[in-house]
VOTILUM-834131 format. One record per atom (N, C-alpha, C): residue number from 1; residue in three letters; atom name; z negated, y, x negated. Coordinates in steps of 0.02 Angstrom, whole numbers, plus 50000, padded with zeros to 5 digits. Layout:
REM residues N
[NUM, "ALA", "CA", [Z, Y, X]]
...
This chain:
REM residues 118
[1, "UNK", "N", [52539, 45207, 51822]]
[1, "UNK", "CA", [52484, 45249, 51801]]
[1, "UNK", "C", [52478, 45251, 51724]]
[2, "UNK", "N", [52506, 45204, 51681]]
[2, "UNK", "CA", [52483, 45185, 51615]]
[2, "UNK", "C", [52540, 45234, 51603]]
[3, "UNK", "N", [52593, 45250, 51611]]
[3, "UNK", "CA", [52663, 45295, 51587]]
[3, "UNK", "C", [52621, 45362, 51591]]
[4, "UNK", "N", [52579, 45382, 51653]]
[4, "UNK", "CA", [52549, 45438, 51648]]
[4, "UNK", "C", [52491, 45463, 51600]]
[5, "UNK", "N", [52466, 45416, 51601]]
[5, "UNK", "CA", [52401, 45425, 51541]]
[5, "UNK", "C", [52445, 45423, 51458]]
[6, "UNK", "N", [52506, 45409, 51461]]
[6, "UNK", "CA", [52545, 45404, 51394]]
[6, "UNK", "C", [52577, 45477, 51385]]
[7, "UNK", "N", [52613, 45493, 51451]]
[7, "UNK", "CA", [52608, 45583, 51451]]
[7, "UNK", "C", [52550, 45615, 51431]]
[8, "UNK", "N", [52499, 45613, 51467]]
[8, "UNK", "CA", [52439, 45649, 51471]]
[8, "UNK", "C", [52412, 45661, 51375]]
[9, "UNK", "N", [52443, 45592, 51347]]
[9, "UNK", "CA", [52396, 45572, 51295]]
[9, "UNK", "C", [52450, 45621, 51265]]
[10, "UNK", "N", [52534, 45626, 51234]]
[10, "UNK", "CA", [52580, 45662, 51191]]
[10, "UNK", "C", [52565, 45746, 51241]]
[11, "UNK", "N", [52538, 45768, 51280]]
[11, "UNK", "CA", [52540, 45811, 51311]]
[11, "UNK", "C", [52479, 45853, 51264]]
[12, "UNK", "N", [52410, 45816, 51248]]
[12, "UNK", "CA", [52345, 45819, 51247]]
[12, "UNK", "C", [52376, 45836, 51139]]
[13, "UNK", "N", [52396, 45807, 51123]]
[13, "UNK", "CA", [52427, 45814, 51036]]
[13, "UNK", "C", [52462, 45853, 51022]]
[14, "UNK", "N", [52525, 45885, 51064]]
[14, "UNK", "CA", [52559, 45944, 51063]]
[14, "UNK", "C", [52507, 46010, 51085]]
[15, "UNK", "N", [52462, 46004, 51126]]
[15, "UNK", "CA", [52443, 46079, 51146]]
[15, "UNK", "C", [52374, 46063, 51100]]
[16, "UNK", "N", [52325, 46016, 51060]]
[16, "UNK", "CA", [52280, 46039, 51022]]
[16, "UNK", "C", [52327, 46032, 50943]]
[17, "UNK", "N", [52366, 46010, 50921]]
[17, "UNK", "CA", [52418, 46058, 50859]]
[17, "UNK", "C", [52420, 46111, 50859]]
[18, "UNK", "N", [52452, 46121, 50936]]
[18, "UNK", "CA", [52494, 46189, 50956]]
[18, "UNK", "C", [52430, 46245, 50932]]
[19, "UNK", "N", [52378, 46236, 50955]]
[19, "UNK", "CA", [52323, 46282, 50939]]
[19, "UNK", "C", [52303, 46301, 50862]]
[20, "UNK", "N", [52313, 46229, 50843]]
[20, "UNK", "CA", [52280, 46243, 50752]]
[20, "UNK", "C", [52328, 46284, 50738]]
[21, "UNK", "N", [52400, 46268, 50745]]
[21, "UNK", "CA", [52449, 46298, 50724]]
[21, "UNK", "C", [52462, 46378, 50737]]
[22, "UNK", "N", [52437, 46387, 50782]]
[22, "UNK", "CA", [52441, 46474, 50807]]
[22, "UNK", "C", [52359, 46487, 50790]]
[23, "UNK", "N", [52318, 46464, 50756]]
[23, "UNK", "CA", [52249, 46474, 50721]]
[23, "UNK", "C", [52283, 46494, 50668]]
[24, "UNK", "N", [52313, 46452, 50612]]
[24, "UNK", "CA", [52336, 46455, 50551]]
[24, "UNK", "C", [52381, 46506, 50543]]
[25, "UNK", "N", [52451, 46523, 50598]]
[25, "UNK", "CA", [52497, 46585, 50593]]
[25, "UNK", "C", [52462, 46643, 50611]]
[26, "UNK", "N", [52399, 46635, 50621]]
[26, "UNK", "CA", [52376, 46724, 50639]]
[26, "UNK", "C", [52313, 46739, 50582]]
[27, "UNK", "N", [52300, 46685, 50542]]
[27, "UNK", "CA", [52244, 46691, 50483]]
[27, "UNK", "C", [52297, 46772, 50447]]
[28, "UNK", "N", [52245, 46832, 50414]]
[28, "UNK", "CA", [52271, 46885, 50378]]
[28, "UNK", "C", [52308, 46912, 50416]]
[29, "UNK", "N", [52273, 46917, 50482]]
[29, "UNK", "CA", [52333, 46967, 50524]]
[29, "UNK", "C", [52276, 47051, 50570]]
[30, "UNK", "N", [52233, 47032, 50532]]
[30, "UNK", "CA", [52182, 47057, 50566]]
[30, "UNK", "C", [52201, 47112, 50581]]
[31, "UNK", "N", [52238, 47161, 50514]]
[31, "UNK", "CA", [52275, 47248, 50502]]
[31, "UNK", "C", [52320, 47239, 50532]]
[32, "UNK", "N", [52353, 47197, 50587]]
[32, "UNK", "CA", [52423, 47209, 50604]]
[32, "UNK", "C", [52408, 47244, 50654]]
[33, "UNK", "N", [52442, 47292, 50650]]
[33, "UNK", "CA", [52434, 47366, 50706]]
[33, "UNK", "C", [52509, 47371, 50743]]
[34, "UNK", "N", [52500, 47394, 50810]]
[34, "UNK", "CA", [52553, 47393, 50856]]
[34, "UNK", "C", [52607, 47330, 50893]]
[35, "UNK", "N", [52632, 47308, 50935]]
[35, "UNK", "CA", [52652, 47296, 50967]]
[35, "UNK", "C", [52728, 47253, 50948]]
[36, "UNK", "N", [52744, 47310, 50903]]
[36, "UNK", "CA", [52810, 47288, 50855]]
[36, "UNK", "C", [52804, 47245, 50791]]
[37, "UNK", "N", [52746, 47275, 50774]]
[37, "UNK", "CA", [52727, 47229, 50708]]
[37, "UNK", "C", [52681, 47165, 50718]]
[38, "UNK", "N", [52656, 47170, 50803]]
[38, "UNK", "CA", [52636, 47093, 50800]]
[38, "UNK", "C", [52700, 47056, 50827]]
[39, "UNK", "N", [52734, 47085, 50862]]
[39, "UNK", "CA", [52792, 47027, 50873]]
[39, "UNK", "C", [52841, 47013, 50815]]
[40, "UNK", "N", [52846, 47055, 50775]]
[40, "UNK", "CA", [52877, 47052, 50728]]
[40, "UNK", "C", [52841, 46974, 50681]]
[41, "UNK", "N", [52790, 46991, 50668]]
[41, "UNK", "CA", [52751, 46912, 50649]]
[41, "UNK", "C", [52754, 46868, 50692]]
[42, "UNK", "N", [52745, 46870, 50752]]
[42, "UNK", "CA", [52777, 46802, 50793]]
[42, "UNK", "C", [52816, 46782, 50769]]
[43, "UNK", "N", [52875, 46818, 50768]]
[43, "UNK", "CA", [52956, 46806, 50765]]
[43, "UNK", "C", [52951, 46778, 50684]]
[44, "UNK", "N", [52918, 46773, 50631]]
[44, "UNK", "CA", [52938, 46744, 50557]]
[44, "UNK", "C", [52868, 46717, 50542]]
[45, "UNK", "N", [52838, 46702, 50576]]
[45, "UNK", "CA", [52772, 46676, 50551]]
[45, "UNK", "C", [52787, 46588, 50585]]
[46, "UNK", "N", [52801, 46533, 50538]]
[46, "UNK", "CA", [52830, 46480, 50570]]
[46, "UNK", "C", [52764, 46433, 50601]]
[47, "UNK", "N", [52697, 46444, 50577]]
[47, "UNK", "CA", [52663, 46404, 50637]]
[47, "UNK", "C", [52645, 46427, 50681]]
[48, "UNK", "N", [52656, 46499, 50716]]
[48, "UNK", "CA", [52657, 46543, 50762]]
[48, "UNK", "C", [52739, 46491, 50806]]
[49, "UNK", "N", [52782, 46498, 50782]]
[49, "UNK", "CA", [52844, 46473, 50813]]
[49, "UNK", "C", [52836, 46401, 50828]]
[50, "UNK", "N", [52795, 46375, 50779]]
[50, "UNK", "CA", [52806, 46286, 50785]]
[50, "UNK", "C", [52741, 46283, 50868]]
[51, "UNK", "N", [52705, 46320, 50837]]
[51, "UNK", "CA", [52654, 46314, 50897]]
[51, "UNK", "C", [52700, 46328, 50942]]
[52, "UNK", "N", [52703, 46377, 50952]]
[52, "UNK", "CA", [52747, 46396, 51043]]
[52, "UNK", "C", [52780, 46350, 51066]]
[53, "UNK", "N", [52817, 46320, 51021]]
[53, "UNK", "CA", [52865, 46254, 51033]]
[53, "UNK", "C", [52823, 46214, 51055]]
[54, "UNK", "N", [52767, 46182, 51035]]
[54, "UNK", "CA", [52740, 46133, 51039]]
[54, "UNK", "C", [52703, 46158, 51099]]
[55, "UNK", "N", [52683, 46219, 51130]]
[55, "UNK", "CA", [52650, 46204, 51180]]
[55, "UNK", "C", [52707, 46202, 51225]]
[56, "UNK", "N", [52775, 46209, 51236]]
[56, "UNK", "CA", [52816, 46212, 51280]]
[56, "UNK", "C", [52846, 46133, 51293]]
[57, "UNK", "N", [52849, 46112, 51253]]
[57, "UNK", "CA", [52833, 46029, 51236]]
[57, "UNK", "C", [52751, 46014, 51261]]
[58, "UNK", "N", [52720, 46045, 51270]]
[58, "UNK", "CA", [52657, 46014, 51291]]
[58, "UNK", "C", [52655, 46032, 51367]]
[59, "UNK", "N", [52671, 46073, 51414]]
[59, "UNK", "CA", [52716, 46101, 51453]]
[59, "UNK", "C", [52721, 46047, 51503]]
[60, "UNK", "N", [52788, 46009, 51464]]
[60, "UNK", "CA", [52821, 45980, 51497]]
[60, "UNK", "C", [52787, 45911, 51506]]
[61, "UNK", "N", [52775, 45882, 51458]]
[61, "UNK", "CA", [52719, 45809, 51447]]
[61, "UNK", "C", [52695, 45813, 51503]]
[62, "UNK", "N", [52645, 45891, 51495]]
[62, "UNK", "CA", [52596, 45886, 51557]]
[62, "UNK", "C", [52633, 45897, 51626]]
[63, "UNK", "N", [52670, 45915, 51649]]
[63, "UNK", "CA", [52699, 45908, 51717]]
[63, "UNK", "C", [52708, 45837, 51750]]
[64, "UNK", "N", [52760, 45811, 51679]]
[64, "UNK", "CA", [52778, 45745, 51693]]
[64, "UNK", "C", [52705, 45680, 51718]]
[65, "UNK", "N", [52653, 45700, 51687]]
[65, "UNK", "CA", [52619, 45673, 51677]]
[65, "UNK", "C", [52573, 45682, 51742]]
[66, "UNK", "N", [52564, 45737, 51796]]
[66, "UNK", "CA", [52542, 45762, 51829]]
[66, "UNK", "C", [52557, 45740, 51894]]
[67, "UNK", "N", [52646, 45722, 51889]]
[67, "UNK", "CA", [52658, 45660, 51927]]
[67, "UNK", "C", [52666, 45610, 51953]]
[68, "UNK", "N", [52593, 45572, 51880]]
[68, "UNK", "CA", [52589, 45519, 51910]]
[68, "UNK", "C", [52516, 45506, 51910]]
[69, "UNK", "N", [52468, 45556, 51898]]
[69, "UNK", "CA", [52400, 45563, 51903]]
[69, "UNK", "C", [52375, 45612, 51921]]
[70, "UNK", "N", [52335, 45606, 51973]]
[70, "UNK", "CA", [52271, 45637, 51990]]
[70, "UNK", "C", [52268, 45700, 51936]]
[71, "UNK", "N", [52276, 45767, 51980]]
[71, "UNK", "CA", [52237, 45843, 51934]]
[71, "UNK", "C", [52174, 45831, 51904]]
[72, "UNK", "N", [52115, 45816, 51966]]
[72, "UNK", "CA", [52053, 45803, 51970]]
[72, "UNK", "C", [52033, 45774, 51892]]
[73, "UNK", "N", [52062, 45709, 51882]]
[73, "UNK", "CA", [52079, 45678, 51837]]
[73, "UNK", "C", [52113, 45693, 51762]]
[74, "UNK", "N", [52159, 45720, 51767]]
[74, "UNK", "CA", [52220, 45737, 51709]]
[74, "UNK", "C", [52184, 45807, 51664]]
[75, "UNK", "N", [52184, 45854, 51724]]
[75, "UNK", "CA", [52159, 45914, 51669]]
[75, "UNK", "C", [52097, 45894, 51661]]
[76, "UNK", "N", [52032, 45865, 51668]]
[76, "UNK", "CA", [51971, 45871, 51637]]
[76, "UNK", "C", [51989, 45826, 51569]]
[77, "UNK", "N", [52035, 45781, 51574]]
[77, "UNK", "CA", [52039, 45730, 51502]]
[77, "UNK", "C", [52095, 45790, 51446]]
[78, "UNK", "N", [52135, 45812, 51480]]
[78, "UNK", "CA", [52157, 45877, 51445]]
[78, "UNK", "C", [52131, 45928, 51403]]
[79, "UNK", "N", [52083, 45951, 51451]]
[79, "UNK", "CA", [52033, 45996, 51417]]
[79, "UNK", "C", [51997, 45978, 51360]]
[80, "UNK", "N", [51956, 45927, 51361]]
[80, "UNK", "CA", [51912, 45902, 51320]]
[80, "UNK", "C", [51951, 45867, 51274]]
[81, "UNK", "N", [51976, 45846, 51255]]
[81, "UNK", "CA", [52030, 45783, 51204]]
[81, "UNK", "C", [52072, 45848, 51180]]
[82, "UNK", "N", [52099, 45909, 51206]]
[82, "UNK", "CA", [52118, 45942, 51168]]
[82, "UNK", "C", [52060, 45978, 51128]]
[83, "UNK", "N", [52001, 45982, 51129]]
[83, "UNK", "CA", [51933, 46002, 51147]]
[83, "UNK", "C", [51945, 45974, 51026]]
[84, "UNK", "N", [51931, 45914, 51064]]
[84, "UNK", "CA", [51905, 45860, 51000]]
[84, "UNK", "C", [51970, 45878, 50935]]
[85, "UNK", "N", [52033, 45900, 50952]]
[85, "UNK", "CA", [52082, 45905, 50908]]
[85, "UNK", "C", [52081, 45975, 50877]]
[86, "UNK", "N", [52049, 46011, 50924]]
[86, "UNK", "CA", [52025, 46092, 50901]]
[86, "UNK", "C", [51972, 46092, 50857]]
[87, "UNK", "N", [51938, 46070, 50865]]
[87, "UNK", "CA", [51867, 46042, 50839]]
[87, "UNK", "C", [51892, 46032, 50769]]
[88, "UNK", "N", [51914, 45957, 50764]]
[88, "UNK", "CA", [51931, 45939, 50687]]
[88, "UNK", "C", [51981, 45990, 50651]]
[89, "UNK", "N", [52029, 46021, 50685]]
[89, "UNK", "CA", [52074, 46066, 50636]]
[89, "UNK", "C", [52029, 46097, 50620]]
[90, "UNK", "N", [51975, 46126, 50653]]
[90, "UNK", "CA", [51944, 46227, 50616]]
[90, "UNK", "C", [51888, 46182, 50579]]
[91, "UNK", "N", [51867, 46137, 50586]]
[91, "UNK", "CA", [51810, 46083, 50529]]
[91, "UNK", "C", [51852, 46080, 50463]]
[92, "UNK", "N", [51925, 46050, 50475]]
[92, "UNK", "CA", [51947, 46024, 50404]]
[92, "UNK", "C", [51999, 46068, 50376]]
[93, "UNK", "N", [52021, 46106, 50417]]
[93, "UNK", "CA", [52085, 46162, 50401]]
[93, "UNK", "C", [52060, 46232, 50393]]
[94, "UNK", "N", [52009, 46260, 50441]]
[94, "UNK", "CA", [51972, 46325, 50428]]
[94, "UNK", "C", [51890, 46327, 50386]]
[95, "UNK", "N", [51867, 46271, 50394]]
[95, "UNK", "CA", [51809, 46269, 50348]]
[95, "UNK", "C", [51763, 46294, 50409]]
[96, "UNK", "N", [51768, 46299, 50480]]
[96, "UNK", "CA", [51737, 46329, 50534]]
[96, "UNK", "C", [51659, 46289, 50540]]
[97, "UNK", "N", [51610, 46327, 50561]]
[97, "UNK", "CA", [51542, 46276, 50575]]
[97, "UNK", "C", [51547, 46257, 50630]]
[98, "UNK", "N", [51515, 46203, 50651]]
[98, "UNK", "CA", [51506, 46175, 50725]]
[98, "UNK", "C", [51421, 46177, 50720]]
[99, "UNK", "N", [51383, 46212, 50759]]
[99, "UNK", "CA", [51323, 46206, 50770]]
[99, "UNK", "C", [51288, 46145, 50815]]
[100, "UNK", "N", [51232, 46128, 50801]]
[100, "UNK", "CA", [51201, 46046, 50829]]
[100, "UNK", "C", [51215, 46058, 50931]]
[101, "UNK", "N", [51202, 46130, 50931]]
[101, "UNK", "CA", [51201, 46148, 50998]]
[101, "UNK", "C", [51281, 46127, 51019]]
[102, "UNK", "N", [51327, 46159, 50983]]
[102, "UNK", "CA", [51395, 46141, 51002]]
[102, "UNK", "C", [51412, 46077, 51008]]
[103, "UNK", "N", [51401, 46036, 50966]]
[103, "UNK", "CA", [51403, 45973, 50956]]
[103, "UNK", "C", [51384, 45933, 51035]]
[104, "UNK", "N", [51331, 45939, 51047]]
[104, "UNK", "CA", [51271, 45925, 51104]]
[104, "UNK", "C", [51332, 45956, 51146]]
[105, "UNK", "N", [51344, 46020, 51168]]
[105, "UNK", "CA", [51391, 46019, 51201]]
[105, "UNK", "C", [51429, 45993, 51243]]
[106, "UNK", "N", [51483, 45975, 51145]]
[106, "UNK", "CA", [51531, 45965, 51199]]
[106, "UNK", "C", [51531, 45869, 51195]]
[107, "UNK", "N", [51488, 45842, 51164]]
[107, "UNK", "CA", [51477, 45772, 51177]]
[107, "UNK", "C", [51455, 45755, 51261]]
[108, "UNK", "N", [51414, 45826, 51278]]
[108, "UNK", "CA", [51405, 45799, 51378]]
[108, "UNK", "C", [51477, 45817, 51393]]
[109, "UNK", "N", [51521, 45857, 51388]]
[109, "UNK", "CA", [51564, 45863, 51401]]
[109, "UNK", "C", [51603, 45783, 51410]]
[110, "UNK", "N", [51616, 45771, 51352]]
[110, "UNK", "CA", [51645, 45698, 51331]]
[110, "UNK", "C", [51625, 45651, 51379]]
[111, "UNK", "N", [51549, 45655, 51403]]
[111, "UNK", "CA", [51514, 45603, 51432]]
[111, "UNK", "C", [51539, 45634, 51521]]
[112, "UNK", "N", [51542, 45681, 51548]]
[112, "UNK", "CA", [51590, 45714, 51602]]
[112, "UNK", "C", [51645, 45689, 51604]]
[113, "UNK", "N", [51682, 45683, 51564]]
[113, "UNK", "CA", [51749, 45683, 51574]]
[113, "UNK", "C", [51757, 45590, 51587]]
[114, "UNK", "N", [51719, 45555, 51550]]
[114, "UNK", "CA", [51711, 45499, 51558]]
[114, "UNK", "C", [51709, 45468, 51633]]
[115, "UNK", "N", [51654, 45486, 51645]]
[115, "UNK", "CA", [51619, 45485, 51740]]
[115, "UNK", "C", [51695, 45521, 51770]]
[116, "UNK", "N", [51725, 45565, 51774]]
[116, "UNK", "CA", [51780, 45584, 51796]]
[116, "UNK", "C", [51829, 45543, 51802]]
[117, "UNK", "N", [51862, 45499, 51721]]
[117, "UNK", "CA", [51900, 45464, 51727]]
[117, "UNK", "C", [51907, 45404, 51759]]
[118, "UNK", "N", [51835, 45387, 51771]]
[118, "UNK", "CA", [51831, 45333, 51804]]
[118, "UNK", "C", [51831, 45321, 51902]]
């Protein structure tokens, strides 16, 4: 079980990166018009690419990890712990607000996921 919660945990760091990182490759993309010109930025925008990687790497963590724990279990600590890594990137990387309400939030959240894990 401890090998699984060690997936769960490199699973939970690749897909909330993966997010800042495809936050950060799409900042100044607001005018990109059509279909060609947003894939075209996929294709050379490198934390757009590093992300994708990393969630495909996050992917796999989580499968591995799935086989040796409880769903019930695995995705609610998933959710939320990637939750907390989203959180701090757009706080310290986007300058984003977190309102007292959000906060309150997603701390019951935290306190859920807790009662879950156990």
């Amino acid at each position: 079980m401890l090998k699984g919660f060690i997936l769960l945990a490199i699973a939970i760091v690749f897909n909330g990166v993966a997010n800042v990182l495809m936050k950060k490759g799409m900042l100044g993309t607001e005018n990109v018009n059509g279909l060609s010109a947003t894939i075209k930025h996929y294709l050379t925008s490198w934390p757009v690419i590093v992300g994708l990687g990393l969630f495909a790497l996050n992917v796999i963590a989580y499968t591995q990890a799935l086989s040796k724990l409880p769903l019930s279990v695995a995705y609610p600590i998933m959710v939320s712990l990637t939750g907390l890594i989203v959180i701090g990137g757009s706080l310290l990387l986007f300058k984003e607000s977190i309102s007292h309400l959000q906060w309150i939030g997603f701390a019951l959240i935290i306190c859920g996921v807790i009662l879950v894990a156990k």
